[in-house]
mmJSON file of the N, C-alpha and C atoms, coordinates in Angstrom:
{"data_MODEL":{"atom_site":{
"group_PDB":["ATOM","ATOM","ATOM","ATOM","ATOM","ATOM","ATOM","ATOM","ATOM","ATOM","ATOM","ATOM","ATOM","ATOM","ATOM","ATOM","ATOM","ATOM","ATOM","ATOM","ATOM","ATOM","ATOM","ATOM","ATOM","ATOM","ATOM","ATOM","ATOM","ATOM","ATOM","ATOM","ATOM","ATOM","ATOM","ATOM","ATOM","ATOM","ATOM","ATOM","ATOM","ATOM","ATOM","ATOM","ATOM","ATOM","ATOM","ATOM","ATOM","ATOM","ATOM","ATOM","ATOM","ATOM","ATOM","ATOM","ATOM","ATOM","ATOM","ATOM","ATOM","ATOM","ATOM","ATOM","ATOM","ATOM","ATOM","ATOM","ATOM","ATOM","ATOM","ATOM","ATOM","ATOM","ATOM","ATOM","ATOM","ATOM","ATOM","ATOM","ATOM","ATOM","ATOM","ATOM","ATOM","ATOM","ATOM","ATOM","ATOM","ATOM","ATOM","ATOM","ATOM","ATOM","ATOM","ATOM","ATOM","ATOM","ATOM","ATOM","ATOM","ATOM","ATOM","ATOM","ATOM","ATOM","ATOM","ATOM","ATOM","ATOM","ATOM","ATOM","ATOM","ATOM","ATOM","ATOM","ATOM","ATOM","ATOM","ATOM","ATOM","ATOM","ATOM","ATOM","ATOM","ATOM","ATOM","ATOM","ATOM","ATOM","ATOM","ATOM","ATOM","ATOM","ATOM","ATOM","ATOM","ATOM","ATOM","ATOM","ATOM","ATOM","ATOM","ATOM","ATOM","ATOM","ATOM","ATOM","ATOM","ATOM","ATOM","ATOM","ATOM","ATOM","ATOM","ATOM","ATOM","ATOM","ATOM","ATOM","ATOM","ATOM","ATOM","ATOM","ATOM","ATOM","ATOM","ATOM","ATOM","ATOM","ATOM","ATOM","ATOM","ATOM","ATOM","ATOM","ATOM","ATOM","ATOM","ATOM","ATOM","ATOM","ATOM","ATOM","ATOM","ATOM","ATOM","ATOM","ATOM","ATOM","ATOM","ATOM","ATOM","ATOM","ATOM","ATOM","ATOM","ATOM","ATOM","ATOM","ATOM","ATOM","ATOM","ATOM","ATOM","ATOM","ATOM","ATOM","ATOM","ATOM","ATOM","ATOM","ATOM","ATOM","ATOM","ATOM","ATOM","ATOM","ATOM","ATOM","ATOM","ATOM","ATOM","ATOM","ATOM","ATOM","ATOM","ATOM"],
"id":[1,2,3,4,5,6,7,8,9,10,11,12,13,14,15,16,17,18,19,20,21,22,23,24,25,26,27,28,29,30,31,32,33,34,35,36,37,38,39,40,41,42,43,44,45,46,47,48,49,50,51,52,53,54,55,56,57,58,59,60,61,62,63,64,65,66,67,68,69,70,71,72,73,74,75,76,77,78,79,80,81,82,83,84,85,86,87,88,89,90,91,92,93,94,95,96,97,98,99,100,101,102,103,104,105,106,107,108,109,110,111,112,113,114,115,116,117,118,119,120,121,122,123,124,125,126,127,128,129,130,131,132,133,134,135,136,137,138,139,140,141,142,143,144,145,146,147,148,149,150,151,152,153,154,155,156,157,158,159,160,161,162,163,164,165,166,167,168,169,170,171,172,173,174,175,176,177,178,179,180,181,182,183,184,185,186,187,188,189,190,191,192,193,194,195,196,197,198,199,200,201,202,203,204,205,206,207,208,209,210,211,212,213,214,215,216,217,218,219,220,221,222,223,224,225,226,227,228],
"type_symbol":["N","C","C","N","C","C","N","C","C","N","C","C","N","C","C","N","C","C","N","C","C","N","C","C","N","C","C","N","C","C","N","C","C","N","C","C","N","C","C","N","C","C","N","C","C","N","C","C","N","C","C","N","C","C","N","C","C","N","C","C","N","C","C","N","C","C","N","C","C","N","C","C","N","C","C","N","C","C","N","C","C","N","C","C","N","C","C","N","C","C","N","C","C","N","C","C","N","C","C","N","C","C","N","C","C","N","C","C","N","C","C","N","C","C","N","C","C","N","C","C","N","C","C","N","C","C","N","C","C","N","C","C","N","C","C","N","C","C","N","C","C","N","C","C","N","C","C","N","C","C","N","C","C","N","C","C","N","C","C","N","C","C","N","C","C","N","C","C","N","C","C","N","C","C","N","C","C","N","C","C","N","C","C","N","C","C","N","C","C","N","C","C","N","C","C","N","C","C","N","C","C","N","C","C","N","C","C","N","C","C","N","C","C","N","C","C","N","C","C","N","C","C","N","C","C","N","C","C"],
"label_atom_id":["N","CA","C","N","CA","C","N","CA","C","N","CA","C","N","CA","C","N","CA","C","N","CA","C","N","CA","C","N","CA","C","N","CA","C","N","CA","C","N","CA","C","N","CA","C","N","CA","C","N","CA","C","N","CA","C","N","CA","C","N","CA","C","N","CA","C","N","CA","C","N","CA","C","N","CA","C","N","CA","C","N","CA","C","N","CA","C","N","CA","C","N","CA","C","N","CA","C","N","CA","C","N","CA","C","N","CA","C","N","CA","C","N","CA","C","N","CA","C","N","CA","C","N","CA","C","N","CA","C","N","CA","C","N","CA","C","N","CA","C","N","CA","C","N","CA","C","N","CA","C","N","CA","C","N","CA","C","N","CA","C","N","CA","C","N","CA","C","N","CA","C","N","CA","C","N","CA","C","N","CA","C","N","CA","C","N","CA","C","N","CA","C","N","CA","C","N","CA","C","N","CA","C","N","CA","C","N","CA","C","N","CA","C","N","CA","C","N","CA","C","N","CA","C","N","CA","C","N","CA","C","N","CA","C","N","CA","C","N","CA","C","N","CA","C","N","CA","C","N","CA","C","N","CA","C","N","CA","C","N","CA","C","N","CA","C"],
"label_alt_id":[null,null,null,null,null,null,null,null,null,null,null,null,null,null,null,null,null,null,null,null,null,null,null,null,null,null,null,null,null,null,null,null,null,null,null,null,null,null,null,null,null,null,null,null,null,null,null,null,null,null,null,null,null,null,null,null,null,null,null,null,null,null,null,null,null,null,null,null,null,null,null,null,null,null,null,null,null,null,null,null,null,null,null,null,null,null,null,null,null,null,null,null,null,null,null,null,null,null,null,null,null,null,null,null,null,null,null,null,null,null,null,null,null,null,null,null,null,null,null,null,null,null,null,null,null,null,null,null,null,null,null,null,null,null,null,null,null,null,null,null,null,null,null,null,null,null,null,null,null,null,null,null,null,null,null,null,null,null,null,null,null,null,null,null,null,null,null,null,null,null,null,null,null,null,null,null,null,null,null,null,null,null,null,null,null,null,null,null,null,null,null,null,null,null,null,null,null,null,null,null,null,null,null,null,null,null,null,null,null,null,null,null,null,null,null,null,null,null,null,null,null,null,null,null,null,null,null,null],
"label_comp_id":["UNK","UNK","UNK","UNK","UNK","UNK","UNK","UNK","UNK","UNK","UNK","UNK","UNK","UNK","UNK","UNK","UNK","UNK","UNK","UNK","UNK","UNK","UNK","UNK","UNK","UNK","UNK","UNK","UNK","UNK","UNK","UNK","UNK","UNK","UNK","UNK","UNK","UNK","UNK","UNK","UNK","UNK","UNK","UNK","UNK","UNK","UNK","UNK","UNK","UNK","UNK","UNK","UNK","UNK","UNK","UNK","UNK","UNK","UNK","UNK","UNK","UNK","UNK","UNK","UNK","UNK","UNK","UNK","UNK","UNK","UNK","UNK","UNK","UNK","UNK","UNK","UNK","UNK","UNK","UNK","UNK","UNK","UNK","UNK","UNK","UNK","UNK","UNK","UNK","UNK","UNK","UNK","UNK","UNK","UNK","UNK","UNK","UNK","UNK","UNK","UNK","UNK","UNK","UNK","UNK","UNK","UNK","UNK","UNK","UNK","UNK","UNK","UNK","UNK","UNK","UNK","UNK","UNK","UNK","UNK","UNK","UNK","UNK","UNK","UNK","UNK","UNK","UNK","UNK","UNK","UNK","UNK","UNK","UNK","UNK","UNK","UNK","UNK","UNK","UNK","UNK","UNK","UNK","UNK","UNK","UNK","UNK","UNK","UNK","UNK","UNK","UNK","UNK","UNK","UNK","UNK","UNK","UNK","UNK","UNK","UNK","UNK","UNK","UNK","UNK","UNK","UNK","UNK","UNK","UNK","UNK","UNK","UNK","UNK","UNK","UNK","UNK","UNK","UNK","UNK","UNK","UNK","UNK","UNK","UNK","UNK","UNK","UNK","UNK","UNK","UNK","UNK","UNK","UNK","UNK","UNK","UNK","UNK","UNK","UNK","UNK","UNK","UNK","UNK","UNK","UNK","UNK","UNK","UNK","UNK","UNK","UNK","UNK","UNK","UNK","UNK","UNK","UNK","UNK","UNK","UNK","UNK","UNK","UNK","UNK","UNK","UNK","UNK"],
"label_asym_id":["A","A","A","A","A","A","A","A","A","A","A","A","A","A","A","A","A","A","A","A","A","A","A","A","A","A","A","A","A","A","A","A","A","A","A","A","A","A","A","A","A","A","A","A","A","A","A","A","A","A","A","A","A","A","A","A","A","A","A","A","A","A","A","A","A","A","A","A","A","A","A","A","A","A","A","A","A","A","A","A","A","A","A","A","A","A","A","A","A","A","A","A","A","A","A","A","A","A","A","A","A","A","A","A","A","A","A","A","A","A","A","A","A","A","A","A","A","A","A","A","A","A","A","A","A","A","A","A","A","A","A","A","A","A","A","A","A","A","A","A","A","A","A","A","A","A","A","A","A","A","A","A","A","A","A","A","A","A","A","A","A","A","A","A","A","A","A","A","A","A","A","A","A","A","A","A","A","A","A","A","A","A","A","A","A","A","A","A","A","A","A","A","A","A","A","A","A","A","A","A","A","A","A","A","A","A","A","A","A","A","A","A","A","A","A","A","A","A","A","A","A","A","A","A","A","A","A","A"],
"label_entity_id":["1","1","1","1","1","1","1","1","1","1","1","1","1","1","1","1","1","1","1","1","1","1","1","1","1","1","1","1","1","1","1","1","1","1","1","1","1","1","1","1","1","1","1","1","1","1","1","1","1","1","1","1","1","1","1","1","1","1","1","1","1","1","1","1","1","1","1","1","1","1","1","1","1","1","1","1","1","1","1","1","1","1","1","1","1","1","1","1","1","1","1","1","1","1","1","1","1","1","1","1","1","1","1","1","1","1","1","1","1","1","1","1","1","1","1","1","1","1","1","1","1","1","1","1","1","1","1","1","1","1","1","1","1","1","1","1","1","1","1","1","1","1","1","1","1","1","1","1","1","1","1","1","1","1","1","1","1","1","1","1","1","1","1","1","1","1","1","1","1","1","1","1","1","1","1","1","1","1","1","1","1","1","1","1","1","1","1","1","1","1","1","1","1","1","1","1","1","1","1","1","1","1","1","1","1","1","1","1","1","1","1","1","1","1","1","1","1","1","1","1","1","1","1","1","1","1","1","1"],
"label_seq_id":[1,1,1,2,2,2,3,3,3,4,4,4,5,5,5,6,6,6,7,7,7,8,8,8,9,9,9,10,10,10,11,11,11,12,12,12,13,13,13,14,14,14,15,15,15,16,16,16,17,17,17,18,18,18,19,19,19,20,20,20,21,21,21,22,22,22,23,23,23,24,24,24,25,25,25,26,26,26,27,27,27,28,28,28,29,29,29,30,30,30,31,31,31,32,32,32,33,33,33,34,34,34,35,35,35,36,36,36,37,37,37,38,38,38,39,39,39,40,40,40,41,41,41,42,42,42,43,43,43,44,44,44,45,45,45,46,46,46,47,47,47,48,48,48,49,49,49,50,50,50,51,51,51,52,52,52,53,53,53,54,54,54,55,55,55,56,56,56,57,57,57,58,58,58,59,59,59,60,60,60,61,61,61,62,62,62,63,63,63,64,64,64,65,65,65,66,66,66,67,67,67,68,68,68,69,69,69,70,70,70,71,71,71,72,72,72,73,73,73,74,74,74,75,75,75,76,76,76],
"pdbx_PDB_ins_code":[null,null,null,null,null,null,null,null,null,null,null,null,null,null,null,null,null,null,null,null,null,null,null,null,null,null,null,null,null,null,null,null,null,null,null,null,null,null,null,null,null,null,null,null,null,null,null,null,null,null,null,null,null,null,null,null,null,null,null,null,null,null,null,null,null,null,null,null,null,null,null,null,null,null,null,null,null,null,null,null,null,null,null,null,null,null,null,null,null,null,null,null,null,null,null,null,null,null,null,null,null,null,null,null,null,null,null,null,null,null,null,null,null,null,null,null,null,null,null,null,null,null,null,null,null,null,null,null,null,null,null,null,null,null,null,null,null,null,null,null,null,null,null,null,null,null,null,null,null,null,null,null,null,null,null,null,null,null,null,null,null,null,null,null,null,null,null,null,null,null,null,null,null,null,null,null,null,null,null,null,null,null,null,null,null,null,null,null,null,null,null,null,null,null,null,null,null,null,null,null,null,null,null,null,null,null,null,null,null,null,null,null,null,null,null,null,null,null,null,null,null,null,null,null,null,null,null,null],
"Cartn_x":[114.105,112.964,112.449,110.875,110.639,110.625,110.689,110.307,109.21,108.248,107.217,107.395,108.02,108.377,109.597,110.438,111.881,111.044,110.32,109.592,108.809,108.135,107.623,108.701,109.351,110.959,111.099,111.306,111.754,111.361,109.39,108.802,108.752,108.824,108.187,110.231,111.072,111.899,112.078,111.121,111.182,109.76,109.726,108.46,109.287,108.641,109.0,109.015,110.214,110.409,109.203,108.083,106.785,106.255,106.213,105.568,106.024,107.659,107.867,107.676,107.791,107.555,106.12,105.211,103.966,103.514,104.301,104.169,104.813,106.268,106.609,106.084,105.231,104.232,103.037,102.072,101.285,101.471,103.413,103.696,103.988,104.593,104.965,103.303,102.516,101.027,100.551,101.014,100.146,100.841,101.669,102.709,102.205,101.315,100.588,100.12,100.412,99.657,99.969,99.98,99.632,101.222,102.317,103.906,103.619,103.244,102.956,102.275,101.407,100.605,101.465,102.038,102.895,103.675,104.666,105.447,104.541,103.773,103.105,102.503,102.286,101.755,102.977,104.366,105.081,105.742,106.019,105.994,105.026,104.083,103.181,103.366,103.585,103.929,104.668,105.688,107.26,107.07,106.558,105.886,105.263,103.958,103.813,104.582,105.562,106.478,107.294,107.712,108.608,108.054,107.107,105.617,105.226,105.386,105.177,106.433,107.599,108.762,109.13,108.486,109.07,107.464,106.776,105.749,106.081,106.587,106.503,108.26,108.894,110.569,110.333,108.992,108.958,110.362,110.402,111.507,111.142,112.285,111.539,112.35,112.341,113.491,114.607,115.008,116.315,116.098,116.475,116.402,116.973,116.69,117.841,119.007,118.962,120.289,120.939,120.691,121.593,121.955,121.266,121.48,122.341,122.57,123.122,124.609,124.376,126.388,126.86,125.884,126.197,127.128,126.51,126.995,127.98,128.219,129.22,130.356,130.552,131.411,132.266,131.314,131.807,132.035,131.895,132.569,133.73,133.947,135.465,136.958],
"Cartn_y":[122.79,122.012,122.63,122.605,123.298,122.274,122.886,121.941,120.837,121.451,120.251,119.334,119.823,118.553,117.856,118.252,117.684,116.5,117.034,115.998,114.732,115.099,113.839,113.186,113.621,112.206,111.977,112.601,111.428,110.641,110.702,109.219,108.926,109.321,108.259,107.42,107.922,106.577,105.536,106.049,105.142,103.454,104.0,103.024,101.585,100.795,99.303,99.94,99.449,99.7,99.353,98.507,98.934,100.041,100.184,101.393,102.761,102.783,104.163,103.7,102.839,102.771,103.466,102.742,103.128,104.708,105.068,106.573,107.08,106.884,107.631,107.559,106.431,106.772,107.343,107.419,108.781,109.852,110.298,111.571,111.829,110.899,111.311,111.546,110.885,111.068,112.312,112.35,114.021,115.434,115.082,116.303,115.804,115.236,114.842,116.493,116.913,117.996,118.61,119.544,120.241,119.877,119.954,119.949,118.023,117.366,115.869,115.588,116.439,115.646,116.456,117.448,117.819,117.094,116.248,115.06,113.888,113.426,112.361,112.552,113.42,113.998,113.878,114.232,114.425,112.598,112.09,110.22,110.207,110.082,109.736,110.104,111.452,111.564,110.883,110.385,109.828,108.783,108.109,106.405,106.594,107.158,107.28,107.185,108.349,108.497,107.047,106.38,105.542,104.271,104.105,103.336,103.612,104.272,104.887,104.532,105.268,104.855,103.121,101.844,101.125,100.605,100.593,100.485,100.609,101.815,102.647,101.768,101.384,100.806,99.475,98.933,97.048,96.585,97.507,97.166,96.156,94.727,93.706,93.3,94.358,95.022,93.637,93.822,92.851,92.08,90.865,90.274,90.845,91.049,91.133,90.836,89.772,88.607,89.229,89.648,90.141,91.811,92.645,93.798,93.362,92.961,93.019,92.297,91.518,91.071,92.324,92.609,93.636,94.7,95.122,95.94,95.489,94.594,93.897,93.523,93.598,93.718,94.869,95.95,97.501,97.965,97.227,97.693,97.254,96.325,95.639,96.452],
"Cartn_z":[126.851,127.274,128.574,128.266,130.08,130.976,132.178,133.472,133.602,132.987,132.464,131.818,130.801,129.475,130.5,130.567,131.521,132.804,133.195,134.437,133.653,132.514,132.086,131.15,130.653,130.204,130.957,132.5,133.699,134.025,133.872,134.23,133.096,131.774,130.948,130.384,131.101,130.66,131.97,132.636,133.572,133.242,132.065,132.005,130.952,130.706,130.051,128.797,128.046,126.183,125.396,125.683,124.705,125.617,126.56,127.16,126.07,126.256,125.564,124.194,123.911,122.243,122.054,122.444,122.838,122.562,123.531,124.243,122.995,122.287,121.494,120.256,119.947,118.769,118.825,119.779,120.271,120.037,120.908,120.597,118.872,117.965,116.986,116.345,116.778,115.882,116.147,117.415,117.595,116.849,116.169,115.54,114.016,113.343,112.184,112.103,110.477,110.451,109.096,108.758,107.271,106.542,107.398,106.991,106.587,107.142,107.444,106.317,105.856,104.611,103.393,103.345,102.353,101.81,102.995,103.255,102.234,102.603,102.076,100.65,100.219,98.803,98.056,98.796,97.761,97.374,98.713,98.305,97.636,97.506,96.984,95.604,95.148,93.629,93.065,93.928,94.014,93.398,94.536,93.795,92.818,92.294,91.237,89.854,89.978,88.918,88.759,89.74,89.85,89.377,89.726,89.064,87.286,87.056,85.482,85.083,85.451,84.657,84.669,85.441,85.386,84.124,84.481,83.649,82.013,81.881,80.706,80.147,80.836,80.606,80.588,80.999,80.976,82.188,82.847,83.816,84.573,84.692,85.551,86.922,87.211,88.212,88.909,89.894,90.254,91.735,91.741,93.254,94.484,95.185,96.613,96.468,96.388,96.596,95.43,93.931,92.759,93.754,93.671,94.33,95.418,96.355,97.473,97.607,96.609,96.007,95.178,94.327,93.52,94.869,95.709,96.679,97.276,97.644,98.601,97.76,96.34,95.285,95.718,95.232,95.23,96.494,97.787,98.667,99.161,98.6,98.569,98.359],
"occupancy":[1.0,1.0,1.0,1.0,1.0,1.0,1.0,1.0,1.0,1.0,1.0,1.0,1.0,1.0,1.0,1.0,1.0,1.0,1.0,1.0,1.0,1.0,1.0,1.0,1.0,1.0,1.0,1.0,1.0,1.0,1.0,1.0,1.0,1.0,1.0,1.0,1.0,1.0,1.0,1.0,1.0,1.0,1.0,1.0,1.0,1.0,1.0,1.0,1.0,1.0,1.0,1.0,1.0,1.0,1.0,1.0,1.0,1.0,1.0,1.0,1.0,1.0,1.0,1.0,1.0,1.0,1.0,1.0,1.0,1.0,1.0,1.0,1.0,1.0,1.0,1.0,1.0,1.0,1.0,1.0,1.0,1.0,1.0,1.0,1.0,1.0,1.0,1.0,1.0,1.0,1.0,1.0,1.0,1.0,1.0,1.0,1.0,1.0,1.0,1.0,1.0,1.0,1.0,1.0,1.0,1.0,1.0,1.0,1.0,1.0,1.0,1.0,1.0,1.0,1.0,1.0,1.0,1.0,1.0,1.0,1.0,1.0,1.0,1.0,1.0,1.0,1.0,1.0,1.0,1.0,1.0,1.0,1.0,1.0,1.0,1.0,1.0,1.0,1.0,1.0,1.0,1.0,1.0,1.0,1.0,1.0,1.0,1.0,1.0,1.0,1.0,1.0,1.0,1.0,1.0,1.0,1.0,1.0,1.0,1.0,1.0,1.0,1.0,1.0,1.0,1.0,1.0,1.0,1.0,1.0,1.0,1.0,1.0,1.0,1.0,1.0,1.0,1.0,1.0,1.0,1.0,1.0,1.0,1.0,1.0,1.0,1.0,1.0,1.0,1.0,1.0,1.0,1.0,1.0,1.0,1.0,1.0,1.0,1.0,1.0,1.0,1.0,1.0,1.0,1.0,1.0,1.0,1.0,1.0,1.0,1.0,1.0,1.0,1.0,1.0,1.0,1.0,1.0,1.0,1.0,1.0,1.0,1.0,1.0,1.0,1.0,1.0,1.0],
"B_iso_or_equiv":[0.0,0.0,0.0,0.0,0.0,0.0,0.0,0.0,0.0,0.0,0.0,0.0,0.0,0.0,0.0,0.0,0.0,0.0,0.0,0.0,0.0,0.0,0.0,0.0,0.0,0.0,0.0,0.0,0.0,0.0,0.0,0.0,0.0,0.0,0.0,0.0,0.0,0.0,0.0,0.0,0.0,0.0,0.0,0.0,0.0,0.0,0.0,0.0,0.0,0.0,0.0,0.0,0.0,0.0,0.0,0.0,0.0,0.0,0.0,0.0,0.0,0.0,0.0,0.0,0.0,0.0,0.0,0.0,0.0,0.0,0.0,0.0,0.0,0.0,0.0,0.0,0.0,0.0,0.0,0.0,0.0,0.0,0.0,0.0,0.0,0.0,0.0,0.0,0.0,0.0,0.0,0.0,0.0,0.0,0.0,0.0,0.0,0.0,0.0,0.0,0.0,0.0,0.0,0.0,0.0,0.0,0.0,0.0,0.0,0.0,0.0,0.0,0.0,0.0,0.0,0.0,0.0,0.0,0.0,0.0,0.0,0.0,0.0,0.0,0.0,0.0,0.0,0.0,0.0,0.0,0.0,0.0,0.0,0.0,0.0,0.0,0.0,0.0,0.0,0.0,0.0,0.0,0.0,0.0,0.0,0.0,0.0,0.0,0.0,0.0,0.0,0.0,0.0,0.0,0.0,0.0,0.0,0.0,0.0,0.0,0.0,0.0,0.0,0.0,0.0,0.0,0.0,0.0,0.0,0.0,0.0,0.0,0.0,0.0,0.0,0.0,0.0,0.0,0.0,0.0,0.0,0.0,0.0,0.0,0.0,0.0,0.0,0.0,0.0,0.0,0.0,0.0,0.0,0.0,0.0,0.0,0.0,0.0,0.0,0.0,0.0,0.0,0.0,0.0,0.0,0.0,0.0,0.0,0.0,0.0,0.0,0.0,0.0,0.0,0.0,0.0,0.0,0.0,0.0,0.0,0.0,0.0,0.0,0.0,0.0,0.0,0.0,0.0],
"pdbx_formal_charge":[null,null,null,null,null,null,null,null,null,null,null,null,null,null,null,null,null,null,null,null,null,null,null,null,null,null,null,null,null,null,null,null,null,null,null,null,null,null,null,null,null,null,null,null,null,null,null,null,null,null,null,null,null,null,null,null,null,null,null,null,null,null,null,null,null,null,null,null,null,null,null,null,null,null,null,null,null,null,null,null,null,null,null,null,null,null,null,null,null,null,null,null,null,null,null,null,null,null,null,null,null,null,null,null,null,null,null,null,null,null,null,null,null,null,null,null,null,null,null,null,null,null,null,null,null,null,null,null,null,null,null,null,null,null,null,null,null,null,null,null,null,null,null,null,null,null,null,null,null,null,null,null,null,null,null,null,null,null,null,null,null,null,null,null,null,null,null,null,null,null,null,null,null,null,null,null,null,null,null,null,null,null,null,null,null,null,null,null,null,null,null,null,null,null,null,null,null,null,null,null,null,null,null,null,null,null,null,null,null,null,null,null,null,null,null,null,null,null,null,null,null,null,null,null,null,null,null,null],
"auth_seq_id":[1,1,1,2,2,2,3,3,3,4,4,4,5,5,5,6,6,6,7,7,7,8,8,8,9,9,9,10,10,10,11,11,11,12,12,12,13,13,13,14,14,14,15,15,15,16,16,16,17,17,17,18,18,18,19,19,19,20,20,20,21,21,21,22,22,22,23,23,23,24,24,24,25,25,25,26,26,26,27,27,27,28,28,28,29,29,29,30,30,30,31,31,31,32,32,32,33,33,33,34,34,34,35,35,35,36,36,36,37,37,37,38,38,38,39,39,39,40,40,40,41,41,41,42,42,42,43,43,43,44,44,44,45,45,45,46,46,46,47,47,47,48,48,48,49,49,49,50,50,50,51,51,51,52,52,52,53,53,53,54,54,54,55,55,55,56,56,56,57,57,57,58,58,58,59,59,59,60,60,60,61,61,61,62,62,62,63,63,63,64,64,64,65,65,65,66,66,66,67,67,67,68,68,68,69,69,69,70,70,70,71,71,71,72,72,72,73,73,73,74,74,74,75,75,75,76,76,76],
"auth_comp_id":["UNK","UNK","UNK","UNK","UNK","UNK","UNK","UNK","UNK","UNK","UNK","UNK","UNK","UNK","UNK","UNK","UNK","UNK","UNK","UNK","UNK","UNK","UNK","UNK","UNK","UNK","UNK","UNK","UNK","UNK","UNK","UNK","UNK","UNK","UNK","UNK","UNK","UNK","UNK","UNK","UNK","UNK","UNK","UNK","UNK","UNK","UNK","UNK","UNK","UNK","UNK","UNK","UNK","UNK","UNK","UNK","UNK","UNK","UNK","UNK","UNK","UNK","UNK","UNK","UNK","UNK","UNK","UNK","UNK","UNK","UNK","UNK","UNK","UNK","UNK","UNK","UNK","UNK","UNK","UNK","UNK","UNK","UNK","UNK","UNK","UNK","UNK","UNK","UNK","UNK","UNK","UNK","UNK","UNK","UNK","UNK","UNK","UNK","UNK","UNK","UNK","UNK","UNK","UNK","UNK","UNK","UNK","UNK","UNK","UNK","UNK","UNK","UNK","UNK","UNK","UNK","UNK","UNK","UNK","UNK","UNK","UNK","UNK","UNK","UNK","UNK","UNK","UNK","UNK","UNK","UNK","UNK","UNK","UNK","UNK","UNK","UNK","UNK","UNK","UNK","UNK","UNK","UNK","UNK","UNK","UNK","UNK","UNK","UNK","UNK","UNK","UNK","UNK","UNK","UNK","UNK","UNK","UNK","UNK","UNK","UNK","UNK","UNK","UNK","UNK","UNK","UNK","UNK","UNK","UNK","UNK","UNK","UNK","UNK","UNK","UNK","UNK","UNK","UNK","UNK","UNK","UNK","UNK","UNK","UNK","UNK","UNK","UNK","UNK","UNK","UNK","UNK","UNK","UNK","UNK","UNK","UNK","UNK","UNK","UNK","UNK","UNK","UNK","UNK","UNK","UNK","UNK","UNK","UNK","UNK","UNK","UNK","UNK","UNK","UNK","UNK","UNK","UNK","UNK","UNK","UNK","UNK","UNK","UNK","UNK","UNK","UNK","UNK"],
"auth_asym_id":["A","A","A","A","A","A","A","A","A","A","A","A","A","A","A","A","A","A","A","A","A","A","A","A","A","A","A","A","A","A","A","A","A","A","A","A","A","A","A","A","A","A","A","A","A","A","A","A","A","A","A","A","A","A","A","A","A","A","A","A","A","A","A","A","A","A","A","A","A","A","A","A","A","A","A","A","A","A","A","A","A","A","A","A","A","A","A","A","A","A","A","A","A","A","A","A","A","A","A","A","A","A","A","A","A","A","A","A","A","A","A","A","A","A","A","A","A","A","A","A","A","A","A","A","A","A","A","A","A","A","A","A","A","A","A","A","A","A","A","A","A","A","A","A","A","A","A","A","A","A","A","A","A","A","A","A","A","A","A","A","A","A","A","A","A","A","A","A","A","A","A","A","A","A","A","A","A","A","A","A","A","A","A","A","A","A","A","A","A","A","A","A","A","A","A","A","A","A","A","A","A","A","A","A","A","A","A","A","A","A","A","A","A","A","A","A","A","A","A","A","A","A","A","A","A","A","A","A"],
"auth_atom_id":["N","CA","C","N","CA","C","N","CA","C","N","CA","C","N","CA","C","N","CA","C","N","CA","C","N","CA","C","N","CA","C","N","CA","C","N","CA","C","N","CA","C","N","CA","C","N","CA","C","N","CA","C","N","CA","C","N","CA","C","N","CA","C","N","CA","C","N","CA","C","N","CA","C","N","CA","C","N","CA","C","N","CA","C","N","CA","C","N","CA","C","N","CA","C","N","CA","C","N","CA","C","N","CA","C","N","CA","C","N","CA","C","N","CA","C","N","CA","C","N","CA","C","N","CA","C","N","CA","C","N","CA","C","N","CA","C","N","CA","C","N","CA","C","N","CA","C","N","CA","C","N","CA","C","N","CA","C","N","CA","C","N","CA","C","N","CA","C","N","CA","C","N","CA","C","N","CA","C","N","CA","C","N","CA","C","N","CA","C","N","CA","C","N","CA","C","N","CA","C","N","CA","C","N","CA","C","N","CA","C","N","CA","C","N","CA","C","N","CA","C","N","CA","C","N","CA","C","N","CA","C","N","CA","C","N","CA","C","N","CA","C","N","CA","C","N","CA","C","N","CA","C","N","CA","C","N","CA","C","N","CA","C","N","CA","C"],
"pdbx_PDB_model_num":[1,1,1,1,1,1,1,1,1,1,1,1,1,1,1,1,1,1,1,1,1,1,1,1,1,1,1,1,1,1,1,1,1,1,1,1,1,1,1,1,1,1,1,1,1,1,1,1,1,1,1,1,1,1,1,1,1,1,1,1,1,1,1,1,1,1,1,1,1,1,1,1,1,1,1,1,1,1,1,1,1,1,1,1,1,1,1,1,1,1,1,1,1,1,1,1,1,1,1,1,1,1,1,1,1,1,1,1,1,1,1,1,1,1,1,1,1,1,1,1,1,1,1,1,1,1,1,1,1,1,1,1,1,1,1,1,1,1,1,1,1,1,1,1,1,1,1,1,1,1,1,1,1,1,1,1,1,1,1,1,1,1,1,1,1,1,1,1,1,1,1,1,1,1,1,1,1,1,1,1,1,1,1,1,1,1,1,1,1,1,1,1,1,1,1,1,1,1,1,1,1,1,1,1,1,1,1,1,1,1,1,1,1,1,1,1,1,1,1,1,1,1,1,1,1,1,1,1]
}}}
């Protein structure tokens, strides 16, 4: 990290937790870019497919509450 970057983490953890929240979603927006929409094209197919196969299966998928005993079974 340079000296620059190193000096502004020093004030910016000096600021209030929505401050850096704040600040650290700015920074993550500003790194949006060609790798970022690659990312999103490919969810996006994702859901799709996942969307078709339940479509195409009449799948009427499962509650929370069934899924999540289901889990807490198998981790026993």
């Amino acid at each position: 990290m340079t000296e620059q970057a190193n000096d502004v983490l020093i004030t910016a953890l000096q600021l209030s937790v929505s401050e850096r929240a704040e600040l650290a979603a700015e920074l993550l927006a500003s790194l949006d870019g060609e790798a970022e929409s690659d990312v999103e094209a490919a969810w996006t197919a994702e859901i799709e497919r996942r969307a078709r196969r339940v479509l195409a299966e009449g799948s009427r998928g499962r509650r929370w509450e069934e899924v999540r005993d289901d889990l807490r079974r198998q981790l026993r």
